[in-house]
PAVEX-172877 format. One record per residue (C-alpha): residue number from 1; chain; residue in one letter; y, x, z. Coordinates in Angstrom, 1 decimal, decimal comma. Last residue first. Example, Ala and Ser with C-alpha at 12.3 -4.5 7.8 and 13.67 -1.06 7.14 Angstrom:
BEGIN
rovex	rolum	lumvo	c2	c1	c3
2	A	S	-1,1	13,7	7,1 .
1	A	A	-4,5	12,3	7,8 .
This chain:
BEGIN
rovex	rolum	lumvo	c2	c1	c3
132	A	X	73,3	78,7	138,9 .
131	A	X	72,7	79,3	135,1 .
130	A	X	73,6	75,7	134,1 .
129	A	X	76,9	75,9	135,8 .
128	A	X	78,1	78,9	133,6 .
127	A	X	76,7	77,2	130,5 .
126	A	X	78,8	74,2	131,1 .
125	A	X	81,8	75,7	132,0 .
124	A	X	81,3	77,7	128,9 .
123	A	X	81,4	74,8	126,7 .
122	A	X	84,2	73,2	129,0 .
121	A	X	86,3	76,1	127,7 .
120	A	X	85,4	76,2	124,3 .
119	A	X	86,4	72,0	124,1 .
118	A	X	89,5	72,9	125,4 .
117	A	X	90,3	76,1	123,0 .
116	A	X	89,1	73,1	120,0 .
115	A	X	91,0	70,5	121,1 .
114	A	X	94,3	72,9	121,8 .
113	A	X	93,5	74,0	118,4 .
112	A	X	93,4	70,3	117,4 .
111	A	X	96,4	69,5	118,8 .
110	A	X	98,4	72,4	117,9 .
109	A	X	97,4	71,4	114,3 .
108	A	X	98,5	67,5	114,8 .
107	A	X	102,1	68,9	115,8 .
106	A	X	102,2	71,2	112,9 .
105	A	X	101,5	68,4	110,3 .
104	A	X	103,5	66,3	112,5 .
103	A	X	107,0	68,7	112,2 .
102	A	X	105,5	69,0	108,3 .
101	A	X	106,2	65,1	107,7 .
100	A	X	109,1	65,1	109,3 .
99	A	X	110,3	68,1	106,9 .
98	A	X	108,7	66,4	103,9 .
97	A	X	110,7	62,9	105,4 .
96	A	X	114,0	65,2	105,4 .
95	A	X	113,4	66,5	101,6 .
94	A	X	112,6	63,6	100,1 .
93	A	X	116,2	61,8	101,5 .
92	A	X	117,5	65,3	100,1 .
91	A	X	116,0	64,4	96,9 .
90	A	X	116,9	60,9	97,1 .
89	A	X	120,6	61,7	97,8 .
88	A	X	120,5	64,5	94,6 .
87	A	X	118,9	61,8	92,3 .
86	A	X	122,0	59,0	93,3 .
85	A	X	124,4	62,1	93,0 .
84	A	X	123,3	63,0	89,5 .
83	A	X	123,3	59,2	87,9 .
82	A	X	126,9	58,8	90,0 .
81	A	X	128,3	62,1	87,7 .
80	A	X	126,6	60,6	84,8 .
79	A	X	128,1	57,2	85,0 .
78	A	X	131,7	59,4	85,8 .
77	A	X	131,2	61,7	83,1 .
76	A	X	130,4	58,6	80,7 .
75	A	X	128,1	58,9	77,9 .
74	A	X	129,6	58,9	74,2 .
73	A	X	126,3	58,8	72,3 .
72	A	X	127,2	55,2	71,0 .
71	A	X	129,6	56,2	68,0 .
70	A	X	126,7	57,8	66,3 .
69	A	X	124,8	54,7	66,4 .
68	A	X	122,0	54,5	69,0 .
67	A	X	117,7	54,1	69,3 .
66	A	X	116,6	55,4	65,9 .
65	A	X	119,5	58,2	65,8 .
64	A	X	118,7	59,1	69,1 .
63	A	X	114,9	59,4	68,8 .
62	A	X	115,1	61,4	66,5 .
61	A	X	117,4	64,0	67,8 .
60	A	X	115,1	63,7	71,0 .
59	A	X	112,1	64,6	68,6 .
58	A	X	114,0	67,6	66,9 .
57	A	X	114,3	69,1	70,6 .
56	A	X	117,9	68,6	72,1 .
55	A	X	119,4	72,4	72,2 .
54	A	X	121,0	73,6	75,5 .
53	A	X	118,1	72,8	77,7 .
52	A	X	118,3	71,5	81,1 .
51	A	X	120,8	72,3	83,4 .
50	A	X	124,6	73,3	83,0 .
49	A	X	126,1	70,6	84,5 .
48	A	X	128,4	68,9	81,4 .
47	A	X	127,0	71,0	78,7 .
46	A	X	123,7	70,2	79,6 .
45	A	X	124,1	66,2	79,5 .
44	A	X	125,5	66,7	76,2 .
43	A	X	122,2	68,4	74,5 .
42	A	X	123,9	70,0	71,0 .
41	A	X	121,9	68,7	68,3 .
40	A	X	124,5	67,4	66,9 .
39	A	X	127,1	70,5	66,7 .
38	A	X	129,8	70,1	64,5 .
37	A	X	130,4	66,1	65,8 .
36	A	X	128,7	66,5	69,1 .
35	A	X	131,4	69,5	69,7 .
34	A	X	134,4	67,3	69,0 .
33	A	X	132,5	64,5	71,3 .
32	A	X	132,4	66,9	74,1 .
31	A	X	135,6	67,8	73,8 .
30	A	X	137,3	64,0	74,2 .
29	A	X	134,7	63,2	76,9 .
28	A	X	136,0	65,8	78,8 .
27	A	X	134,5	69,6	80,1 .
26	A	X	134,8	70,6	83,5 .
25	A	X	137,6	73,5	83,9 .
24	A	X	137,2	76,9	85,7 .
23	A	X	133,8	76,6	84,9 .
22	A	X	134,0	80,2	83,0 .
21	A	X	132,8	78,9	79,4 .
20	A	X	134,9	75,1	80,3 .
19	A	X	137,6	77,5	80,5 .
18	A	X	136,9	80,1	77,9 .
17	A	X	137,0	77,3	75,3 .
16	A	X	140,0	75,5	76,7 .
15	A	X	141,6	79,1	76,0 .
14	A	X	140,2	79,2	72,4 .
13	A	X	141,5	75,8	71,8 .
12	A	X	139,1	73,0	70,8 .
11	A	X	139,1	71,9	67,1 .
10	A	X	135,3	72,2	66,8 .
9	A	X	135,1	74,8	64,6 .
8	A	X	138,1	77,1	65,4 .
7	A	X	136,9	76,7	69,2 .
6	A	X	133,5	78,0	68,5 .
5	A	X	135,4	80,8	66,4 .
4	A	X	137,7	81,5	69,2 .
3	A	X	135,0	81,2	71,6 .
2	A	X	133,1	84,1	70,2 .
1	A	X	129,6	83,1	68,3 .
């Protein structure tokens, strides 16, 4: 499908098409409800970042007509956009303790190699003195 026929469809311009297409603009609430309208099963959450899976699965369908209304789906970029941020700050929060965590990891390993080249050495000590 072209964007002047996805744009014929839902009532969006061809040009506002190719924009929210390129990412030169982010799609609105107002466009994303034109395309929910011709296109339900349409995932909203991917066209406004990208990720995920374009197509909601005939279960999610399901489960949004038991759980909301039609006029309900409307989710707020802004909600969303904190939604994101909050899971992006605890994944780099994640991130830095699995880094701290890998800085002991290597400490603890140096340690017991050290151990280990230590506990060779006073082995051989050991049998060294025992032979005088």
């Amino acid at each position: 499908m072209t964007p002047a026929e996805f744009g014929r469809l839902t009532g969006i311009s061809k040009q506002m098409v190719s924009n929210y297409l390129s990412g030169k603009t982010v799609i609105n609430l107002k466009a994303l409800k034109k395309i929910k309208n011709v296109f339900p099963e349409i995932n909203t959450l991917y066209l406004m970042n990208g990720k995920g899976h374009p197509l909601l699965t005939p279960d999610d369908l399901l489960l949004l007509d038991a759980v909301r209304s039609e006029d309900d789906i409307e989710v707020s970029q802004e909600q969303y956009r904190k939604k994101i941020k909050e899971v992006e700050d605890k994944m780099l929060e994640l991130r830095e303790e699995l880094k701290g965590m890998q800085i002991v990891l290597h400490a603890l390993k140096k340690t017991a190699l050290m151990a280990s080249v230590l506990e060779s050495h006073n082995a051989h000590v050991l049998e060294k003195n025992n032979k005088k």
